[in-house]
VEXKE-474494 format. One line per 10 residues: number of its first residue (from 0); for each residue x, y, z of N, C-alpha, C. Coordinates in steps of 0.001 Angstrom, whole numbers, plus 524288, in hexadecimal, padded with zeros to 5 digits. Layout:
NUM = X:Y:Z:X:Y:Z:X:Y:Z  ...
# end
This chain:
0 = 90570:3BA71:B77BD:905DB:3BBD5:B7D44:90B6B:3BD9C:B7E5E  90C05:3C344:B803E:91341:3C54E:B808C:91383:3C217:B8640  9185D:3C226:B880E:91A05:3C14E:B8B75:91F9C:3C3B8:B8BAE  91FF2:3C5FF:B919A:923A1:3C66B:B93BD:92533:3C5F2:B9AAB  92B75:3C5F3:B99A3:92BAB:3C57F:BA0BD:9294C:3CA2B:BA38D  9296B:3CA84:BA7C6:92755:3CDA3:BAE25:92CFD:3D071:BAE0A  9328F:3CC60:BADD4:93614:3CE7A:BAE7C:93964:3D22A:BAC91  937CD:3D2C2:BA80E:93982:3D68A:BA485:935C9:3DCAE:BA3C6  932B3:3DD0E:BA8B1:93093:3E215:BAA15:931CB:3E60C:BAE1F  934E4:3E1CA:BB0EB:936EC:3E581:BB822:93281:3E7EE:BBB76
10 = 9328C:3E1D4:BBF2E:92DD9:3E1F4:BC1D7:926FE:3E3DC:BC1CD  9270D:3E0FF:BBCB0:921F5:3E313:BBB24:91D59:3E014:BBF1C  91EC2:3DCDF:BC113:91A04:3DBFE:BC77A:91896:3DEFA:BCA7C  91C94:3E0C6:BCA8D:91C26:3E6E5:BCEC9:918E2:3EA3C:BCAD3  91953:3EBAE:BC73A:9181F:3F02C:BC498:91343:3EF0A:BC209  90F70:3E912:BC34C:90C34:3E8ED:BC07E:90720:3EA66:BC2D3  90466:3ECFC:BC182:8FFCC:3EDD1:BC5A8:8FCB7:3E865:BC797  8FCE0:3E549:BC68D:8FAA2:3E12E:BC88A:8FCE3:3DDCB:BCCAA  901AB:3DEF7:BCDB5:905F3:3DE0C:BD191:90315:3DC0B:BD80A  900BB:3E009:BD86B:8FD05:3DEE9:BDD5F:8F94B:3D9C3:BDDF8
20 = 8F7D5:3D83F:BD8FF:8F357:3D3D2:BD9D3:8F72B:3CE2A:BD6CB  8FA3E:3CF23:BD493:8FD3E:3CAE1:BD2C5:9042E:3C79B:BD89A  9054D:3CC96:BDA11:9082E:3CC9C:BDC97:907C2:3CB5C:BE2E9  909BC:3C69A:BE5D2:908C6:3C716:BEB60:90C7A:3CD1B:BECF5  90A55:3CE2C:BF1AC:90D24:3D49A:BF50D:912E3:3D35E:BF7D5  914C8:3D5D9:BF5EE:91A3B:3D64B:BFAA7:91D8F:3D378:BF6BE  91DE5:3D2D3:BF112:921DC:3D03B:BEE9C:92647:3D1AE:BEEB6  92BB6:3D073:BF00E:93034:3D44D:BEE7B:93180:3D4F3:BEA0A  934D4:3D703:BE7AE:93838:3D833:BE2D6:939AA:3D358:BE1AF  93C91:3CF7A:BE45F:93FCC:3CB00:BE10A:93A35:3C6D8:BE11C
30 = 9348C:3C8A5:BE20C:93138:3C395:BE29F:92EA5:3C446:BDBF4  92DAD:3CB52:BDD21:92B4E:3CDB6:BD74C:92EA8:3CB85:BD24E  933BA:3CB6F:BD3AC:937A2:3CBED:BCDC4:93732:3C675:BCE4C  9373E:3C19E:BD1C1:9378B:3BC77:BD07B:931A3:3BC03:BCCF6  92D69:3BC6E:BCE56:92916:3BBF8:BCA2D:928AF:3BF6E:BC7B2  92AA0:3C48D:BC5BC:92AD3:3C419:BC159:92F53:3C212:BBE2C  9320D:3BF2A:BBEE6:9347C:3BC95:BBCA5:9317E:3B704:BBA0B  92E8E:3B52B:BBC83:92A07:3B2BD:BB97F:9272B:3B397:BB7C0  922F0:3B649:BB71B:9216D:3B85F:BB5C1:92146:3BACB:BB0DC  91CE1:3B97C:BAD21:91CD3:3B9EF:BA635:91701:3BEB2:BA65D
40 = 917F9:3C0A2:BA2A5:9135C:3C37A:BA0EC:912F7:3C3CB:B9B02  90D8A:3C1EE:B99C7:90C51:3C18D:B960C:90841:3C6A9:B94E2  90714:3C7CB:B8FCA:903A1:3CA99:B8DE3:8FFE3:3C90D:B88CA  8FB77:3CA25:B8A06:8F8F4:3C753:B8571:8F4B8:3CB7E:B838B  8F3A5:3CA92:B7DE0:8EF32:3CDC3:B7A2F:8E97E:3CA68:B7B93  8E5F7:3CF26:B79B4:8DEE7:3CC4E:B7CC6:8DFAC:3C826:B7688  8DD4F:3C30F:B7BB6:8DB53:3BECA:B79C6:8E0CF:3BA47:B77FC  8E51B:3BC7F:B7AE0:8E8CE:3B754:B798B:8E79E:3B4C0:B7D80  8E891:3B29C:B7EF6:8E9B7:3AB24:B82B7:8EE0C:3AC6F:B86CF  8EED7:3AD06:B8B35:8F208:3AB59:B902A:8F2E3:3A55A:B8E17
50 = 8F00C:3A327:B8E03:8EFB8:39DA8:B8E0B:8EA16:39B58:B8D1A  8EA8E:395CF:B8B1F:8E6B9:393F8:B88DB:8E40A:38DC1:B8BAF  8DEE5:38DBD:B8C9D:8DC98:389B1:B8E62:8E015:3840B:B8AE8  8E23A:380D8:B9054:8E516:37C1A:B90A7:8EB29:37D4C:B8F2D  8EBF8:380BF:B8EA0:8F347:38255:B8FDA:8F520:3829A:B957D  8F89F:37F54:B9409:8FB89:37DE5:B98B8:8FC96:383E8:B9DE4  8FB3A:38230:BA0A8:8FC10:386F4:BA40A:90136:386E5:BA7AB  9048B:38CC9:BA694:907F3:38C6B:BA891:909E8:39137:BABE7  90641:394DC:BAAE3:905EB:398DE:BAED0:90190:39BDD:BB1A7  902F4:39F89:BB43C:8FE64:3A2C7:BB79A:8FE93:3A910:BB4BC
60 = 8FC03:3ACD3:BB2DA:8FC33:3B05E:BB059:8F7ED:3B2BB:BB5ED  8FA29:3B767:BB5C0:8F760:3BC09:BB94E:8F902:3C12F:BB470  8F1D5:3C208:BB33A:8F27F:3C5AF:BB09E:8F27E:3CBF0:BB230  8F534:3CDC9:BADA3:8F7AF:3D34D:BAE37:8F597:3D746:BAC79  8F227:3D586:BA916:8F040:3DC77:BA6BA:8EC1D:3D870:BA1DA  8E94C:3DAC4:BA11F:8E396:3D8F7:B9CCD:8E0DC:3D5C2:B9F5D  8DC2B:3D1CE:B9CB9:8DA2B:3CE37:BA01A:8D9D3:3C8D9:B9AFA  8D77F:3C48D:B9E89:8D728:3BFB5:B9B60:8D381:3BCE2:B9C0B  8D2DC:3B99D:B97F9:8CE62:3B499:B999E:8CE16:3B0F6:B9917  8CE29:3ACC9:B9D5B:8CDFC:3A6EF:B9EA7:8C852:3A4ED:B9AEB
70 = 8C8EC:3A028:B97BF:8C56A:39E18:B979F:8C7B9:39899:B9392  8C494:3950C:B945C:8C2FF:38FC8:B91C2:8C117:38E94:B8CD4  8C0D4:38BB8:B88C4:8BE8B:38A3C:B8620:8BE26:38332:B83BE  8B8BD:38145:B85BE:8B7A6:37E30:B87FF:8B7CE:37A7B:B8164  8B56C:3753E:B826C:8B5DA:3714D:B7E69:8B2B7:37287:B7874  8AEF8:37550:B7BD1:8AAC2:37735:B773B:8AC9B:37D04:B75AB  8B0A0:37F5B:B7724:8B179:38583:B7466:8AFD9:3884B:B7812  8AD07:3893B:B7C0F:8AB6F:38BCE:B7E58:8AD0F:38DD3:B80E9  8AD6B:39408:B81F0:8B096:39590:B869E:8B0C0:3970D:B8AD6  8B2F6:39785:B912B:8B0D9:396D5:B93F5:8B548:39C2E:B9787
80 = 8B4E3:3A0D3:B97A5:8B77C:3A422:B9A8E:8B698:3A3C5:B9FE5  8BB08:3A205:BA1F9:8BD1F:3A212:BA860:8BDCF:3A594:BAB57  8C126:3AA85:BA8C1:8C164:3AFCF:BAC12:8C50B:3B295:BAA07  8C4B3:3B744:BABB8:8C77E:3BDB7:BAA14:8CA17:3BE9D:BAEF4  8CFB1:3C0CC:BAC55:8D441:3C086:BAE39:8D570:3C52B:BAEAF  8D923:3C8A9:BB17C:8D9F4:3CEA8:BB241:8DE25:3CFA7:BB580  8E155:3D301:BB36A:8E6CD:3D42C:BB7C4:8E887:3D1C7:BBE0F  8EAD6:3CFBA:BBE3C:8EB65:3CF82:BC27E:8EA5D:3C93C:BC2C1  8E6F3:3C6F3:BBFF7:8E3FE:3C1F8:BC239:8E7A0:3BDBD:BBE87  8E6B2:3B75A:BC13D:8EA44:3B415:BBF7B:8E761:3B137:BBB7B
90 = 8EB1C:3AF37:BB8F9:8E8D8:3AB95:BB318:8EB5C:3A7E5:BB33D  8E8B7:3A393:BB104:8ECEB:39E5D:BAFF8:8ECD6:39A1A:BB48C  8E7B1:39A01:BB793:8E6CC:3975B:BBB89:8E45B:391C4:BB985  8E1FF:39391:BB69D:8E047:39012:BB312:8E30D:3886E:BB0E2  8E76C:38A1C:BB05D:8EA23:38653:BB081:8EE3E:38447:BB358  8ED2C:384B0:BBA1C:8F047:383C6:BBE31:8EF0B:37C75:BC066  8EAEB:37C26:BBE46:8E912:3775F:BC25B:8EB00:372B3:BBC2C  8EBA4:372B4:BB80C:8EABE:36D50:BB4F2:8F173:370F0:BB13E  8F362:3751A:BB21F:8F7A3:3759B:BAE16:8F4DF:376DE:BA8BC  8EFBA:3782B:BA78B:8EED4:3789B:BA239:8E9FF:37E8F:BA3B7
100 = 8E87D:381A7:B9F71:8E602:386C0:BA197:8E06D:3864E:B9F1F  8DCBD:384F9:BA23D:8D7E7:383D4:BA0D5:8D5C8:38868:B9F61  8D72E:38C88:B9DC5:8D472:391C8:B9B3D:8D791:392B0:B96A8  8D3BB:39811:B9390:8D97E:39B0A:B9066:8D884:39FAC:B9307  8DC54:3A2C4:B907F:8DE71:3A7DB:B9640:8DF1A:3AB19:B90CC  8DBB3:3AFE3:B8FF1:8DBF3:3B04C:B8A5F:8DC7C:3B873:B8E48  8DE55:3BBBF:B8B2E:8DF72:3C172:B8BD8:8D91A:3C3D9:B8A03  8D760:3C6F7:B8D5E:8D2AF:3C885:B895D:8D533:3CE33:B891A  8D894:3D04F:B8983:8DB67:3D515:B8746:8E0C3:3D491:B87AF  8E38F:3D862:B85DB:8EB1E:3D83D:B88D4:8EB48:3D78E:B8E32
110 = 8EF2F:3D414:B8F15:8F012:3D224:B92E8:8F2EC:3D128:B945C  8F5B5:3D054:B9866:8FBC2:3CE03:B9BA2:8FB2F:3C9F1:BA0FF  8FEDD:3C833:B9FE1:8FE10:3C54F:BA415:904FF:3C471:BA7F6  9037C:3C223:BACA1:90961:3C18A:BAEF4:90938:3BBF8:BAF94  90C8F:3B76E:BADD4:90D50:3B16E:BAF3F:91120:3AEC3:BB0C9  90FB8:3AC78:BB55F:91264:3A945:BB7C4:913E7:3A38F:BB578  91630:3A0F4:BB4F8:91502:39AE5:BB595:9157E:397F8:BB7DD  9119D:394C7:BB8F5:90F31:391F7:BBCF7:91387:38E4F:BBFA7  918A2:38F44:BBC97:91C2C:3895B:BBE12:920C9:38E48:BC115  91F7F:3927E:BC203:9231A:39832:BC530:91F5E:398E7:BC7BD
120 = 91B16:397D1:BC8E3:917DC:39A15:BCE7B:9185D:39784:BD2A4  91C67:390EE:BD1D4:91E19:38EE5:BD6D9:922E9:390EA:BD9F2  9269F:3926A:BD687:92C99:39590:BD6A0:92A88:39BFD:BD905  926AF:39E4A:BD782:924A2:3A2C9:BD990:9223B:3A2DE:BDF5B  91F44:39F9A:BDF41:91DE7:39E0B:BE530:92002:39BFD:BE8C3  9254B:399A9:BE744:929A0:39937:BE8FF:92BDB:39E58:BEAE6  92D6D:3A1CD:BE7C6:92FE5:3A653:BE98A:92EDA:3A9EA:BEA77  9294C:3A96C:BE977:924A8:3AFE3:BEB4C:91F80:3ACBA:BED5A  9203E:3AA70:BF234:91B80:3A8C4:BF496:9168E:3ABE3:BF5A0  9171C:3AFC0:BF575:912AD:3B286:BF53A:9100A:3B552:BEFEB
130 = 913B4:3B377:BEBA2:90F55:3B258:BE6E0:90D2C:3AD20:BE667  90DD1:3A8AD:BE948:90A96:3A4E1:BE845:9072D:3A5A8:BEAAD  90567:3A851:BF046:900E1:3A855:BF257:8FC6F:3AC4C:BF044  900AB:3B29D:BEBA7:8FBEB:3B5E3:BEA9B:8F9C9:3B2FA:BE526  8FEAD:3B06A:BE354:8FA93:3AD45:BDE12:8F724:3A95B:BDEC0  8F6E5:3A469:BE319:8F1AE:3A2E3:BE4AF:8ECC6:3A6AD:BE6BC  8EEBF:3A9EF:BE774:8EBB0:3AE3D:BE9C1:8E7DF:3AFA0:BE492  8EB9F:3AFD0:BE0B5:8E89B:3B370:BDC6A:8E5B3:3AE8D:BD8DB  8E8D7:3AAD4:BD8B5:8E5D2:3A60E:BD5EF:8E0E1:3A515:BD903  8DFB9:3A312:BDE53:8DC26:3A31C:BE0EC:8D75E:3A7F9:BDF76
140 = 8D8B5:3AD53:BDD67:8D507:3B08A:BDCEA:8D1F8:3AF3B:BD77E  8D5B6:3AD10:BD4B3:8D4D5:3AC73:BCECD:8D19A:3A767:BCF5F  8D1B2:3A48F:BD207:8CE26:39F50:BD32A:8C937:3A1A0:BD567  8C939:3A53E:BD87F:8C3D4:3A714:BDC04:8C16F:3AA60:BD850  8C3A7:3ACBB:BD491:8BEE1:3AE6F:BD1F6:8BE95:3AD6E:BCBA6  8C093:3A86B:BCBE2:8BEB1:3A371:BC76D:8BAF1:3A124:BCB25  8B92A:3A0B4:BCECF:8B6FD:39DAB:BD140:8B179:39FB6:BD1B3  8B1F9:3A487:BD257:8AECB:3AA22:BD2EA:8AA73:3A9E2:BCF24  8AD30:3A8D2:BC910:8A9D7:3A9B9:BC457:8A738:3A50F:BC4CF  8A80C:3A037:BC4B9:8A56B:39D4A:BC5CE:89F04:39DAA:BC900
150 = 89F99:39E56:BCD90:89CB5:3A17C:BD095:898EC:3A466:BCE6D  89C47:3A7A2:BCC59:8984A:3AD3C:BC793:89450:3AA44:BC68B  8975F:3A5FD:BC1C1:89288:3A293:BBC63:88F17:3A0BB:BBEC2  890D9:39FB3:BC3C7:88A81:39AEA:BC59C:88642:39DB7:BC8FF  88935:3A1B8:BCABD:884F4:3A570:BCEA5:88343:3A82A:BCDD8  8847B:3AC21:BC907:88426:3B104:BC84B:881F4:3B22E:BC3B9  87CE7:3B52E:BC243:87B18:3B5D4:BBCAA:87E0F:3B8AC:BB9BB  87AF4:3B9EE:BB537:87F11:3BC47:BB15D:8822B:3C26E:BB142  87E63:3C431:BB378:87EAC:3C98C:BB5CA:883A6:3CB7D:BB923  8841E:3C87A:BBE70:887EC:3C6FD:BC185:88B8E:3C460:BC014
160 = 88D25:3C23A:BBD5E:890E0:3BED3:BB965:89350:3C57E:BB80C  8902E:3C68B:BB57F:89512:3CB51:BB0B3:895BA:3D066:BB4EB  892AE:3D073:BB891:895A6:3D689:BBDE4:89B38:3D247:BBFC4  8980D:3CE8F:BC338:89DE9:3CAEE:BC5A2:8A225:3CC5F:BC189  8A3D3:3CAD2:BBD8C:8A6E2:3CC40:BBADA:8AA60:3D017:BB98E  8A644:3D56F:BB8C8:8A79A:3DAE8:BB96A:8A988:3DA4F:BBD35  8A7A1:3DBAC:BC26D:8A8D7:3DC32:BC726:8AD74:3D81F:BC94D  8AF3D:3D365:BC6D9:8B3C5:3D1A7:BC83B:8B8D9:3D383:BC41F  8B718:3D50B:BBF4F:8BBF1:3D7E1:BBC24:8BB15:3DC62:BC01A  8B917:3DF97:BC161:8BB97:3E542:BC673:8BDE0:3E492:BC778
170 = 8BBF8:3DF44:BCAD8:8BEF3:3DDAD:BCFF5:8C56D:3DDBC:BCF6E  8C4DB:3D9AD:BCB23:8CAD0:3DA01:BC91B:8CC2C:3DAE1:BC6C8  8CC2B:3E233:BC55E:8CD57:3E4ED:BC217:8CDE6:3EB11:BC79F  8CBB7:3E9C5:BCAD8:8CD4E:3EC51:BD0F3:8D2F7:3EB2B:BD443  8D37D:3E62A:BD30F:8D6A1:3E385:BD535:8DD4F:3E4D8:BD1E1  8DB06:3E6C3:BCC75:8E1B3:3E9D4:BCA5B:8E0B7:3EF79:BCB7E  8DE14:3F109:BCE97:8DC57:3F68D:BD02C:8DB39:3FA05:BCA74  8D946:3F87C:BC70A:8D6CB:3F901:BC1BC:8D018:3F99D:BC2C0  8CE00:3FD41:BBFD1:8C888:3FF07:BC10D:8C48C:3F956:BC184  8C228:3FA07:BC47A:8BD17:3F474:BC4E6:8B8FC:3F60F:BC3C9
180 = 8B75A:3FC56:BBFBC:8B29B:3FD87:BBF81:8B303:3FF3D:BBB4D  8B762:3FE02:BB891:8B740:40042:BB22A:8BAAA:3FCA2:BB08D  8B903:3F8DD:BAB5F:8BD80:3F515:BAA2E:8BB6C:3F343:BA432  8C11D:3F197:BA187:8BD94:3EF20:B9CBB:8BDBC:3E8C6:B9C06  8B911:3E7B7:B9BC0:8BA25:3E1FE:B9C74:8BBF7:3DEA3:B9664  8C1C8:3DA34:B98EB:8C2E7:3D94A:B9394:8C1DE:3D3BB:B911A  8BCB1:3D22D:B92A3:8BBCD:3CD35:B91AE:8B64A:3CED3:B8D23  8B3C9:3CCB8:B8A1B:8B07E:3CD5A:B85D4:8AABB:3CC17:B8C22  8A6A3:3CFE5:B8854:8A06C:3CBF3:B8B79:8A14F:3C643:B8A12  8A25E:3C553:B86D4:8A303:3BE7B:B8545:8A4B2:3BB7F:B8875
190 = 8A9FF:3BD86:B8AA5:8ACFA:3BAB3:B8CFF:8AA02:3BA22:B9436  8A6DC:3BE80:B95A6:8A528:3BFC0:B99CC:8A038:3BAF1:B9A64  89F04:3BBDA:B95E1:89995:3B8AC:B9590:89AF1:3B355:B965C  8A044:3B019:B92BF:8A232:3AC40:B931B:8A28E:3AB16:B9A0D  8A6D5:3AF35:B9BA0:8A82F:3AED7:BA170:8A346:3ADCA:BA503  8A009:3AF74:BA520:89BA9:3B057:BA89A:895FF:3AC73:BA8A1  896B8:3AA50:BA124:893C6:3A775:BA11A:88E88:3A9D3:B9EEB  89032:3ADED:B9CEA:88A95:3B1C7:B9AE9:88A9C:3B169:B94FD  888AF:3B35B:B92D9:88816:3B4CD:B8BFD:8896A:3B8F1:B8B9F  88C4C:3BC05:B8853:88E49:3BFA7:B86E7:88A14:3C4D8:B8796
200 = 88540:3C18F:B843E:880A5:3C677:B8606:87F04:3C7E0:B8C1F  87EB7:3C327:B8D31:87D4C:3C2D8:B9347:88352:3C7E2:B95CD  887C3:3C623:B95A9:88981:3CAD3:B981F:88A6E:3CFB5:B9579  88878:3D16F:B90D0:8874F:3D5DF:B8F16:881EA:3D8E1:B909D  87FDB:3D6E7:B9243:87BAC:3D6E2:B92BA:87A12:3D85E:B9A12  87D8A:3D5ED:B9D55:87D91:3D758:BA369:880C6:3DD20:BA1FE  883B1:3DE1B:B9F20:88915:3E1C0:BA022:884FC:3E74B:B9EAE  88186:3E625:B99C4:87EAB:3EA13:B9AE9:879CA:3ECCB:B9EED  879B9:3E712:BA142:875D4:3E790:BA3AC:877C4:3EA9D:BA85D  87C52:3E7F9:BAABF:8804E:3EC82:BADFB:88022:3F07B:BAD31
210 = 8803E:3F350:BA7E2:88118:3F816:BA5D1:87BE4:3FCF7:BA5E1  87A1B:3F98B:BA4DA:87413:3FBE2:BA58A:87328:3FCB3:BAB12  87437:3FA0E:BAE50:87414:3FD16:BB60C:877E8:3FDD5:BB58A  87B44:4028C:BB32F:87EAC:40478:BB490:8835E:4027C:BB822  8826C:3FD23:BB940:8860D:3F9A5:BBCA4:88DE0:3F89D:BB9DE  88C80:3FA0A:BB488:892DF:3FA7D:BB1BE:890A2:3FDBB:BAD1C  89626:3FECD:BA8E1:89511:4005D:BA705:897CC:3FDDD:BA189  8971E:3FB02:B9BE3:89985:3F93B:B982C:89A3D:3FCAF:B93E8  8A079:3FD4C:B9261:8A1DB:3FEAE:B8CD2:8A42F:3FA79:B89FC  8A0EF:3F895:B8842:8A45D:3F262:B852B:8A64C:3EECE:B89DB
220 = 8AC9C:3EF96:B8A00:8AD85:3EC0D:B8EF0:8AF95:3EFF1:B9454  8AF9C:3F3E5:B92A9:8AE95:3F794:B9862:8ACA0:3F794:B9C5D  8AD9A:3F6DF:BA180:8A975:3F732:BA3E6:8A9DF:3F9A9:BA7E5  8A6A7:3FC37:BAB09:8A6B7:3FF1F:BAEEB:8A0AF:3FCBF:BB185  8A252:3FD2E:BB729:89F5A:3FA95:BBD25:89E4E:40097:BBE6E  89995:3FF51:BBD9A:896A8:405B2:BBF88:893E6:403EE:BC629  892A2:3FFE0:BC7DB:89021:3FFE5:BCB22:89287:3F9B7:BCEA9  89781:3F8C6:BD0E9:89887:3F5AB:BD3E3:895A5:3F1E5:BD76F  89486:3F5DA:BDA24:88EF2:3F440:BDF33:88B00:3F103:BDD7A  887C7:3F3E4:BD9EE:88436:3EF9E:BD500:88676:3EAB8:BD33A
230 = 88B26:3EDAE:BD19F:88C61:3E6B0:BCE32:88EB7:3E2AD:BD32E  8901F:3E2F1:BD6B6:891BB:3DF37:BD9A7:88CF9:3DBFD:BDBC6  887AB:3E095:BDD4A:88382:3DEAF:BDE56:8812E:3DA60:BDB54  88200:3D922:BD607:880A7:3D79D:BD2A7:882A2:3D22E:BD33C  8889F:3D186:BD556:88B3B:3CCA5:BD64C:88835:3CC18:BDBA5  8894D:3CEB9:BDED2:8857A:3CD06:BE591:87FEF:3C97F:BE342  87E27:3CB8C:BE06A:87978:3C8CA:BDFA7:87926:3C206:BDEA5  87D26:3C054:BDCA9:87D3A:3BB22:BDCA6:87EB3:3B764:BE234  87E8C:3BB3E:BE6C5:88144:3B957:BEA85:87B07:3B9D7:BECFA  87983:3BE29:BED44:8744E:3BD7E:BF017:86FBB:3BB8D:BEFFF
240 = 86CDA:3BACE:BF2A6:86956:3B8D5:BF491:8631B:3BBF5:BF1BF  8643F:3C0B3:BF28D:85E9E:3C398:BF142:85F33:3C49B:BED7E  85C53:3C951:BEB0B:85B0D:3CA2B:BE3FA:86006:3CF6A:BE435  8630F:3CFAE:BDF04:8667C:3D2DE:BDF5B:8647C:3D7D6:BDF09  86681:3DBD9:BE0B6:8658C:3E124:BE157:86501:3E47B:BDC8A  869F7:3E230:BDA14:86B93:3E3F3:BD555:86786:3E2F1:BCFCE  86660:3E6C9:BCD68:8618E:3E85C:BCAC0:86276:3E457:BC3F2  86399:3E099:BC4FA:865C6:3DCB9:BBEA2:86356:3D89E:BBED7  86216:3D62A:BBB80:85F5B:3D03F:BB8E6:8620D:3CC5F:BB851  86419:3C8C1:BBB51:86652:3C49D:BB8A3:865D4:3C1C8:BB497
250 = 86AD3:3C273:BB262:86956:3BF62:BAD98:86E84:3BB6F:BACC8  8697B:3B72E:BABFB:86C88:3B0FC:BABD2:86DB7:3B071:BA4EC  87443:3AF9F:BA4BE:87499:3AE91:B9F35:872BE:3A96B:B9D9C  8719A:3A8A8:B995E:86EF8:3A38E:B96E1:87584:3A006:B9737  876F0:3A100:B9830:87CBB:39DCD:B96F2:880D5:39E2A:B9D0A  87EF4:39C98:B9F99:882E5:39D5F:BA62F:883F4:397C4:BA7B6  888E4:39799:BA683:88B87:3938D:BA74E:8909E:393F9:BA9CE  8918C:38F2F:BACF2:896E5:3918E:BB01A:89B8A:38FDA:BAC3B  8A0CF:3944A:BAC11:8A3C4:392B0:BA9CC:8A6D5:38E2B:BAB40
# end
């Protein structure tokens, strides 16, 4: 994992495109150069470790560029993926409440990240009060839609499980003003299936079925949202009441369990 300072770039906060969703508004010059003066950035190759389930936790990482994945592995080997990570969004929450990081935080491609430590975010909020209120801000989002997936596993068949998904990588893949209708996804079907609670076939198996109504379109891990309107309908359906509109079969995986 390289590492280097923030400070040895000249004002690279300003200059980073992600500036907008990491940064509270109206910062001055001497608020920018004090954090980055804390401020570490690391870079990592697919499949090293941020950090590892039960290491001591000692910082907050808001990542910068690639994506990652949270997950567990339980007494019996088994593993249990928590969630996918993407520019802009925070990591390392994980081990705020006990000091130790109940996940591993693993790169599923090149990656960077920007880190704080947790024992300078009191000295920071001290002197830039209005980054302590946009980083509860952003932790709070990162809790609401951990909270979200939850939700997914118990309500939602298998079908709706793997659009929700799509349709929330857009979302926040809109949000770095980066296309939400053409993207490559960098997590394996395995890992999706793990996440969601499906079998690997089971979500190979919806993705074509998508494909076939022309609703997206797959090249390996390519993907393109041919039909928005449809696929959201598809999530509406677990909310309603009557028979869905939308022309698909539910299908219950033999294996749906909440993570």
């Amino acid at each position: 994992m390289a590492h280097y300072s923030l400070g040895t770039e000249g004002s690279p906060c300003l200059r980073c495109r992600l500036s907008k969703l990491c940064l509270p508004i109206a910062l001055d010059s001497s608020d920018i150069k004090y954090l980055e003066s804390i401020v570490e950035q690391y870079t990592l190759q697919k499949g090293e470790y941020l950090y590892r389930q039960n290491n001591n936790f000692h910082a907050v990482y808001a990542v910068r560029s690639g994506s990652f994945k949270s997950f567990t592995i339980n007494y019996n080997g088994d593993t249990h993926i928590n969630g996918f990570f993407f520019p802009g969004e925070l990591i390392g929450l994980d081990g705020l409440e006990n000091r130790i990081h109940i996940n591993n935080m693993q790169a599923l491609e090149q990656a960077s990240v920007c880190q704080i430590h947790f024992s300078r975010l009191k000295d920071l909020s001290l002197k830039i009060p209005k980054f302590q209120n946009h980083f509860f801000s952003l932790m709070g989002r990162e809790i609401n839609e951990g909270q979200e997936i939850n939700s997914l596993l118990s309500k939602r068949n298998a079908e709706q499980r793997v659009v929700h998904l799509l349709l929330s990588i857009a979302q926040r893949l809109e949000r770095l003003s980066l296309s939400s209708n053409n993207f490559f996804l960098p997590m394996a079907r395995t890992d999706i299936g793990i996440y969601l609670g499906l079998t690997t076939e089971t979500v190979s198996r919806i993705f074509s079925q998508l494909q076939n109504k022309k609703l997206i379109s797959v090249n390996n891990r390519e993907i393109k949202l041919l039909d928005l309107e449809s696929l959201q309908e598809i999530i509406e359906c677990s909310r309603a009441k009557h028979a869905c509109q939308v022309p698909f079969t539910p299908y219950l995986d033999e294996r749906i369990t909440a993570i």
